[in-house]
N, C-alpha and C positions, 0 to 999 in steps of 0.2 A: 522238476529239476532242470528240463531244457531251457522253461523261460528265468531258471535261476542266472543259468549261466551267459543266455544272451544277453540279457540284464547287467550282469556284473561286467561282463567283456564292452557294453555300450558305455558304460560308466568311467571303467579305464579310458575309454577314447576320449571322453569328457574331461576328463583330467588331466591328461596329455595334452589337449589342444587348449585350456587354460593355463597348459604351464608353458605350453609353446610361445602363446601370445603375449603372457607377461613378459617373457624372454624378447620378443621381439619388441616389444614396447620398450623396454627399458633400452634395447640395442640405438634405436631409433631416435631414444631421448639422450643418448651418450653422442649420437653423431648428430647432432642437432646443434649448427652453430649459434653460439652462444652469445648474448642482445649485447652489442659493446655500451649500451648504457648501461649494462649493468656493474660494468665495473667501474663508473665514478661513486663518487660518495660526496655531499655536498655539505659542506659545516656552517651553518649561521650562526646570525647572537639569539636566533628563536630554539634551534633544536643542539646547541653544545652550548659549551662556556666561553665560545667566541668573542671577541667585545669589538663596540664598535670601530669603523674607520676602513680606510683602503690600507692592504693589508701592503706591504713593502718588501723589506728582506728576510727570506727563509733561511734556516739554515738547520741540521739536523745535528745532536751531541755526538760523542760514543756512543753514549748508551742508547741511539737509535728515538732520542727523543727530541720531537721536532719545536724548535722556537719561534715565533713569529712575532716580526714587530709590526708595529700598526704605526699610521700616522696621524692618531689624536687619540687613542685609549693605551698607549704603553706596549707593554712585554708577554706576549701567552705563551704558554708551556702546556705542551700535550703530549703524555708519555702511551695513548692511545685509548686511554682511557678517561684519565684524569684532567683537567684542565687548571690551571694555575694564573693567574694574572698581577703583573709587577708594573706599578705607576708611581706618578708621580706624589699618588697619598697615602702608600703604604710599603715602598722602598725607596732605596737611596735616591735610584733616579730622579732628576731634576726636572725634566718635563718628559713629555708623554709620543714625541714627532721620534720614532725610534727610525734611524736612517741608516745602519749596518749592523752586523751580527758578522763573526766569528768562532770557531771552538778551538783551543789548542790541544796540543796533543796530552794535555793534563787532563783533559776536558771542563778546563775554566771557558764561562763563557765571555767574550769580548764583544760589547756594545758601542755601538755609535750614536750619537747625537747632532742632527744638521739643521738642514735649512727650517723654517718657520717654527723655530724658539728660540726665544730669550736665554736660555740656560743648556750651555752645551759642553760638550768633552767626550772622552773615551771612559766608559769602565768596563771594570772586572767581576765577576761574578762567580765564586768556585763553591756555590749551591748555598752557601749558607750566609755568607758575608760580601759585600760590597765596597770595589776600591773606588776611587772617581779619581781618574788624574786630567789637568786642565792646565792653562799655561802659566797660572798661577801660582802652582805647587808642583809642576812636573818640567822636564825638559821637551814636551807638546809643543809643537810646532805652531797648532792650528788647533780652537777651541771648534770648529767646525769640522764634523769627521762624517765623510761621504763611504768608508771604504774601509775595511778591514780584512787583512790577510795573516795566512800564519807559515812561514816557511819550515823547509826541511829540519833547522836549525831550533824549531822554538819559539823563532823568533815573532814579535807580533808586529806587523806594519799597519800604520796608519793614517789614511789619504784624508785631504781635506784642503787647505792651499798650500798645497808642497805635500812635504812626507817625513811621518817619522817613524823609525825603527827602534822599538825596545826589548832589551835584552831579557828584563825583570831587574835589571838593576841600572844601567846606563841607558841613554837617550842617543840617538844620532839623526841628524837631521835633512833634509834633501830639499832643498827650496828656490833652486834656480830652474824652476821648468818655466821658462819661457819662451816666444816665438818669436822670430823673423824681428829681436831686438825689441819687443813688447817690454815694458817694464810691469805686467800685471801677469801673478805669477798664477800659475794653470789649476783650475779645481780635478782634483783626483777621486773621480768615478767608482774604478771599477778595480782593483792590482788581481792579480793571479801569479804561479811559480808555475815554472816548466818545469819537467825533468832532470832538469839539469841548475834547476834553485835560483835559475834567472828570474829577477822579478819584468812584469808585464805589466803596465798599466793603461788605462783609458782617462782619455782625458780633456779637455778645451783645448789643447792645443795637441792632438792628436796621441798616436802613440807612443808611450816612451818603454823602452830594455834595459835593466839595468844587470851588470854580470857581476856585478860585487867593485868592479872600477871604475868604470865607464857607461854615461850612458848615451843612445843611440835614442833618435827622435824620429818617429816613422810621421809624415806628413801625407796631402795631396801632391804636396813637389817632388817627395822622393819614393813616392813608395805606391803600391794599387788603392789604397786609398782614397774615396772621392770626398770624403768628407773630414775635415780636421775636426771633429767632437764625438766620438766615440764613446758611450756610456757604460758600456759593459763588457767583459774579457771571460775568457775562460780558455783551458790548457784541456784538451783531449789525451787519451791514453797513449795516442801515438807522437803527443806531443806538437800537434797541429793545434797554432791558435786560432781561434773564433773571436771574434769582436761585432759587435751592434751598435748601429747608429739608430736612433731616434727621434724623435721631433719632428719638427714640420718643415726643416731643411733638405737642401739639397742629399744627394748620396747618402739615403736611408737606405739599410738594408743589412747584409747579413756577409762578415766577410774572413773569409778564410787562409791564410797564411801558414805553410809550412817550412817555412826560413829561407823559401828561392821564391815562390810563386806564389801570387793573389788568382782569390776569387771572389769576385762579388756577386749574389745570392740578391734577387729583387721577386714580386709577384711576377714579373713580364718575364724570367727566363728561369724560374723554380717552382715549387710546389708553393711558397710561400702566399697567401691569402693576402697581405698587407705587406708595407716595404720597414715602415717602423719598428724596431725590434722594441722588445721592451725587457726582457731578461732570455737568459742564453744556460742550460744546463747540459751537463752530460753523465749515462746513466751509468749502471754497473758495466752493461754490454757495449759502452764506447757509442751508443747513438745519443745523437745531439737533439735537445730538445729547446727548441725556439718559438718565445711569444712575440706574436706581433701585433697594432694595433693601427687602425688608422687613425690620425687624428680628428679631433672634432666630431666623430662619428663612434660607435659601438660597433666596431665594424674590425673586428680579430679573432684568431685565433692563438690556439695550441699546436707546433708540428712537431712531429716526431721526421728524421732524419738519418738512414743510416749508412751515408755516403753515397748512395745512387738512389734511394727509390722517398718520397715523398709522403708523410701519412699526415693526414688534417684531423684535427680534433678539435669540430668547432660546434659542440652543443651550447644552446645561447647563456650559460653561466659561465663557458671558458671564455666567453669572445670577449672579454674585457681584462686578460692578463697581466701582473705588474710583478709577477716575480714565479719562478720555480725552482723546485728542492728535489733532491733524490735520496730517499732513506735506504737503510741498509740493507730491504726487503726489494729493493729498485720499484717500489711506488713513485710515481708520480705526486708531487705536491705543488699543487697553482693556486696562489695569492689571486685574487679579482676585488673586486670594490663592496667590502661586505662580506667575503664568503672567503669559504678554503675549500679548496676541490683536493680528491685525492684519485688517481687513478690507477688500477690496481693492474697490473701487465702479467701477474702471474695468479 
């Protein structure tokens, strides 16, 4: 009976001290930081329905489904599971160099058409049917569309040489952007809307503001500005613009205007790895996210930005960035030559 009960009392501790340990294992494996590769997720045309080409303008629907256009296989649609592909041999579209994306607040999709095709314009897309307006059947300013924006109003804007505004039923059109008495009118990059429904654009001939009456021209002559060709805009929650230069010019970099004061953003006096921006987004939490890329070289990243502190995301399948998205879950989505990264922040 004695050695029953040493027995049985040895056994309890035995059992204790494996439940101890599991407890602490699992403790040890919760506070165990967590591999930040593990939250990319990497999409080819080998392991999704990806198709090929460098991938260009993201842009995500309502319904949290992401669009991608490519620059030689057309239009993918990924609702996160499914993948979908629209080209030039099996919808309306005319060619396959997709150069802007849009959603309005209907959640029709709005596509652009630009440089290296033959066959260009704006259309529409509201899931099942295809409009094509061109300047031959529409009040289209510019068969070349670099840029699509959708304001507070509905309203759809469309950059390309000049601008045009449509209502869904009227056309209006903007085509004196030029500079310093240029008679060659400005290609339109990039528009964005403030808070306040101002349009913003980027442009060859720097920045232009438009308030519904007037518009104002932000230069190197008048403004922080080092560069007059600015390729891409975007409007922060605080209503602080950001704009990016590109290329292999002068005054690359990364630049920020709150309607008094500039700042210009370079590798020599920021976090940024490269001076070249190459797309500019901002997430659910108001931090800025910026691709940059050197040129002629592989030689970029991904940063994350949240007004003072600097975070580089440069595993070697982001260093080649040409566009980023932010879905409704604040993933990260990077366009690169071939591939779609998603990065997962929560």
């Amino acid at each position: 009976m004695f050695n029953f009960l040493i027995g049985k009392k040895i056994m309890k501790r035995c059992i204790l001290s494996i439940l101890f340990l599991t407890v602490f294992v699992a403790c040890s494996d919760s506070n165990k930081p967590e591999d930040p590769s593990a939250r990319w997720t990497t999409y080819t045309t080998e392991n999704s329905g990806l198709t090929n080409g460098r991938i260009a303008p993201l842009v995500v629907d309502n319904n949290n489904v992401l669009w991608i256009g490519t620059d030689r296989s057309g239009l993918n649609r990924f609702d996160g599971k499914n993948w979908t592909n629209f080209n030039s041999s099996n919808s309306a579209l005319s060619a396959d160099w997709i150069s802007a994306l849009a959603v309005d607040k209907e959640n029709n999709l709005w596509v652009g058409i630009g440089s290296f095709s033959t066959s260009y314009g704006l259309y529409k897309f509201d899931g099942s049917n295809w409009t094509h307006y061109t300047q031959s059947n529409s009040g289209l300013l510019s068969n070349q569309i670099y840029s699509i924006a959708v304001d507070k109003d509905n309203n759809i804007w469309a950059g390309g040489w000049g601008i045009s505004k449509f209502d869904g039923t009227n056309w209006t059109n903007y085509d004196e952007f030029y500079y310093s008495g240029s008679s060659v009118n400005a290609t339109i990059y990039s528009i964005a809307f403030d808070n306040d429904n101002n349009l913003w654009a980027a442009s060859t001939w720097g920045l232009f503001k438009f308030d519904g009456d007037s518009w104002t021209n932000y230069t190197t002559a008048n403004s922080g500005l080092n560069s007059n060709r600015p390729h891409v805009i975007v409007v922060d929650n605080n209503n602080v613009i950001w704009t990016g230069v590109g290329g292999t010019g002068a005054g690359q970099g990364l630049y920020r205007f709150d309607g008094t004061n500039w700042s210009h953003y370079t590798s020599a006096n920021s976090g940024l790895v490269a001076d070249a921006v190459t797309d500019i987004a901002v997430d659910n939490d108001n931090n800025l996210w910026v691709g940059t890329l050197q040129p002629w070289a592989v030689d970029g990243a991904v940063h994350k930005f949240d007004g003072s502190k600097w975070t580089r995301y440069n595993k070697p399948d982001s260093r080649d960035p040409s566009s980023i998205a932010v879905d409704k879950d604040n993933n990260i989505w990077v366009g690169v030559h071939g591939e779609l990264l998603k990065y997962r922040q929560r």
